[in-house]
C-alpha positions as CSV (number, residue, x, y, z in Angstrom):
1,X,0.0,0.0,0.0
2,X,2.6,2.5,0.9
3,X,4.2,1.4,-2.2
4,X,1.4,2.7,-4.2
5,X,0.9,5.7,-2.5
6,X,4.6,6.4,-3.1
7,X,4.1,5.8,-7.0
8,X,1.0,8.3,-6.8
9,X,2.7,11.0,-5.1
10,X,5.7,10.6,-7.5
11,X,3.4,10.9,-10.5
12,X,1.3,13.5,-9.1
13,X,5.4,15.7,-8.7
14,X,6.2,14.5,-12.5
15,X,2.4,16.0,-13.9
16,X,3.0,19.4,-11.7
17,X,6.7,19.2,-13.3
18,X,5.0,18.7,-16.8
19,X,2.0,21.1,-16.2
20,X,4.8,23.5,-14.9
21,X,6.9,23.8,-18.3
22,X,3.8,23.5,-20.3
23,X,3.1,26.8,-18.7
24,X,6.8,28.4,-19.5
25,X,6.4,27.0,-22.8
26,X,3.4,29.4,-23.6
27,X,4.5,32.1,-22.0
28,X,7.6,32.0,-24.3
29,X,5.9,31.9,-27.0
30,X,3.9,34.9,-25.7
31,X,6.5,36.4,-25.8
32,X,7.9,36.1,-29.0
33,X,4.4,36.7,-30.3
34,X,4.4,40.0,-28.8
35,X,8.2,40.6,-29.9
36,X,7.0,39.9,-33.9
37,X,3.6,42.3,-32.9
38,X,5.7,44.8,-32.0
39,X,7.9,44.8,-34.9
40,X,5.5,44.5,-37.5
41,X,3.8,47.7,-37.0
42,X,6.2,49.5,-38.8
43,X,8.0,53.1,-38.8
44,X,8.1,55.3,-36.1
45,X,6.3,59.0,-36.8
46,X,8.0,61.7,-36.6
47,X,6.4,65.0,-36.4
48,X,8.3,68.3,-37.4
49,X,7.4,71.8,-37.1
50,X,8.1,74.9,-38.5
51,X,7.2,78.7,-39.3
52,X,7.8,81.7,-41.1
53,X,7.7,85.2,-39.4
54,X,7.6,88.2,-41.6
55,X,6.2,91.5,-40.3
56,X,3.2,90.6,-38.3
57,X,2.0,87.8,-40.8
58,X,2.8,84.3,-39.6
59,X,3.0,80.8,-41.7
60,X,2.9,77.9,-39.5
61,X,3.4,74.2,-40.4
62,X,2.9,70.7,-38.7
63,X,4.3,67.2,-40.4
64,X,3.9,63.8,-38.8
65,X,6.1,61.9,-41.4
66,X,5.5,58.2,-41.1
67,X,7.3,56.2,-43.6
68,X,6.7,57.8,-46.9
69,X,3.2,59.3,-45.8
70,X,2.6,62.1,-44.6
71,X,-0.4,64.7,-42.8
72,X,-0.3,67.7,-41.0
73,X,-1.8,70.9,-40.6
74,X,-0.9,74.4,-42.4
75,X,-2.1,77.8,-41.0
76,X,-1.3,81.1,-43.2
77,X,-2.0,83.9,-40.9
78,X,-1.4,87.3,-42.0
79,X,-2.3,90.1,-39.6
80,X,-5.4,91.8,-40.7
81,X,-6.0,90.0,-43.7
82,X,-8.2,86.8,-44.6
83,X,-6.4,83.5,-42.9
84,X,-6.0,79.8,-44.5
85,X,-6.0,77.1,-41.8
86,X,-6.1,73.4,-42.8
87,X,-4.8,69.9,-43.2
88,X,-2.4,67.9,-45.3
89,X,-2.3,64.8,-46.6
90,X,0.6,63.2,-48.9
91,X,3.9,61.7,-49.9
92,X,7.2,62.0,-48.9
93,X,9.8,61.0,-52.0
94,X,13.4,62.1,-51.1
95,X,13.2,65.2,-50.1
96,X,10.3,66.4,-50.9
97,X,7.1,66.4,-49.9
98,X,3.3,66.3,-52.2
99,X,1.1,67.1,-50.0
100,X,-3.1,68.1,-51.1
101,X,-3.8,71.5,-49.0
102,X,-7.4,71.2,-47.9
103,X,-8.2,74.8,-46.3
104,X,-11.0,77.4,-45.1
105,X,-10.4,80.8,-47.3
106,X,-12.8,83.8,-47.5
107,X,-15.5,81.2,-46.2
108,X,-14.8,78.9,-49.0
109,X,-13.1,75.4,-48.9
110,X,-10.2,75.5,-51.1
111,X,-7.8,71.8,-52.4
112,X,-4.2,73.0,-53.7
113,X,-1.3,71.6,-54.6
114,X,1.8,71.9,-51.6
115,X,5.2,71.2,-52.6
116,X,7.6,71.1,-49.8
117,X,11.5,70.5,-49.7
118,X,12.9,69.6,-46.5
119,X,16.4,71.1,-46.4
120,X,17.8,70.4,-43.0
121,X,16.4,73.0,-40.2
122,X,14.2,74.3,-43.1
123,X,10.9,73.7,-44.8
124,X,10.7,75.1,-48.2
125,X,7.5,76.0,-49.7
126,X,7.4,75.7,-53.9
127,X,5.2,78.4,-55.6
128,X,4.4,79.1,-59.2
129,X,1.1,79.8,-61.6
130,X,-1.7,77.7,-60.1
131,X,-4.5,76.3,-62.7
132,X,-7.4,74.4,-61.6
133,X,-7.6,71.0,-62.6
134,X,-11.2,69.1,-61.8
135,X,-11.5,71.5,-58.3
136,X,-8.0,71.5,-56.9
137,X,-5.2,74.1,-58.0
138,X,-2.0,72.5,-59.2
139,X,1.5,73.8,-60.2
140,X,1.1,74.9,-63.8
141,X,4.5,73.5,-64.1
142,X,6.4,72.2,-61.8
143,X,9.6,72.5,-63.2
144,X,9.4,76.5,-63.3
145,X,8.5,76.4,-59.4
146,X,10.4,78.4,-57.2
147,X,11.1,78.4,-53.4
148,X,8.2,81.2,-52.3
149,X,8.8,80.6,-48.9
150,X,11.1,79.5,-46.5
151,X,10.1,78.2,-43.1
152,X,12.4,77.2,-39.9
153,X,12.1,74.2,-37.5
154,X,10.4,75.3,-34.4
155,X,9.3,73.3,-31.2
156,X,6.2,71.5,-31.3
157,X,3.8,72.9,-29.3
C-alpha cells in the first residue's frame, strides 16, 4: 500500500513538473508573439514643425512623417487679412514632400497643390502659376516652381 501511494505522489510531482513547463512553454511563446507584434507595426512618426515670421503675418506648419506618408496641418496667418487654416495629406519622396492643402479661405473650402522640400532645419514652400484641374489648384509647371517661402524648425507645441 505504501508502495502505491509512493508511486501516486511521484506521478502527481512529474504532472506538476509537466504542467509547470507547459506553462513556460506558452509564455515564451507569448513572448515572442508579442516581440513579432511589435515589430510588425512599422515606422516610427516623426512630427516636425516649422514657421515663417515676416512682419506681423505668420505661416505655420505641422508634419507627422511616417514612412513615406505624410499629414499635418498648415495655418497662413497674415495680420489683418483673410487667414487659410487646414490639413495635409501626402507623400514624402526624397526630399520632398506632395502634399493636397485642404483649407477654409474667405468662407470657401479651397484643395491646392503643396510642394515642400525639406532642407535640413528648413521647410521650403514651392510656388508658381496655379490652374485648376477638376476643383483642386495645381503647379502649372512644376519644373518653373520656385522656393516662395522659406520656413524654420520650431518646437512642437
Amino acid at each position: 500500500m505504501k508502495k502505491i501511494a509512493v508511486y501516486c505522489s511521484f506521478i502527481f510531482a512529474l504532472g506538476a513538473c509537466n504542467s509547470k513547463n507547459a506553462e513556460t512553454q506558452t509564455t515564451d511563446n507569448t513572448t515572442s508573439n508579442a516581440d513579432t507584434v511589435a515589430t510588425a507595426t512599422g515606422p516610427v512618426a516623426e512630427t516636425l514643425c516649422f514657421e515663417e515670421k515676416v512682419g506681423k503675418d505668420l505661416t505655420t506648419v505641422s508634419l507627422t512623417i511616417e514612412g513615406n506618408k505624410v499629414t499635418g496641418k498648415m495655418e497662413w496667418l497674415p495680420w489683418e487679412k483673410d487667414q487659410a487654416r487646414g490639413t495635409l495629406m501626402g507623400e514624402k519622396k526624397g526630399n520632398e514632400i506632395i502634399a493636397d492643402y485642404e483649407y477654409m479661405i474667405e468662407g470657401s473650402n479651397q484643395l491646392e497643390e503643396k510642394i515642400f522640400v525639406l532642407e535640413g532645419d528648413k521647410l521650403l514652400v514651392k510656388s508658381g502659376e496655379l490652374e485648376d484641374k477638376n476643383g483642386k489648384l495645381i503647379l502649372k509647371d512644376r519644373n518653373k516652381a520656385t522656393i516662395g517661402q522659406t520656413l524654420v524648425k520650431v518646437a512642437c507645441p
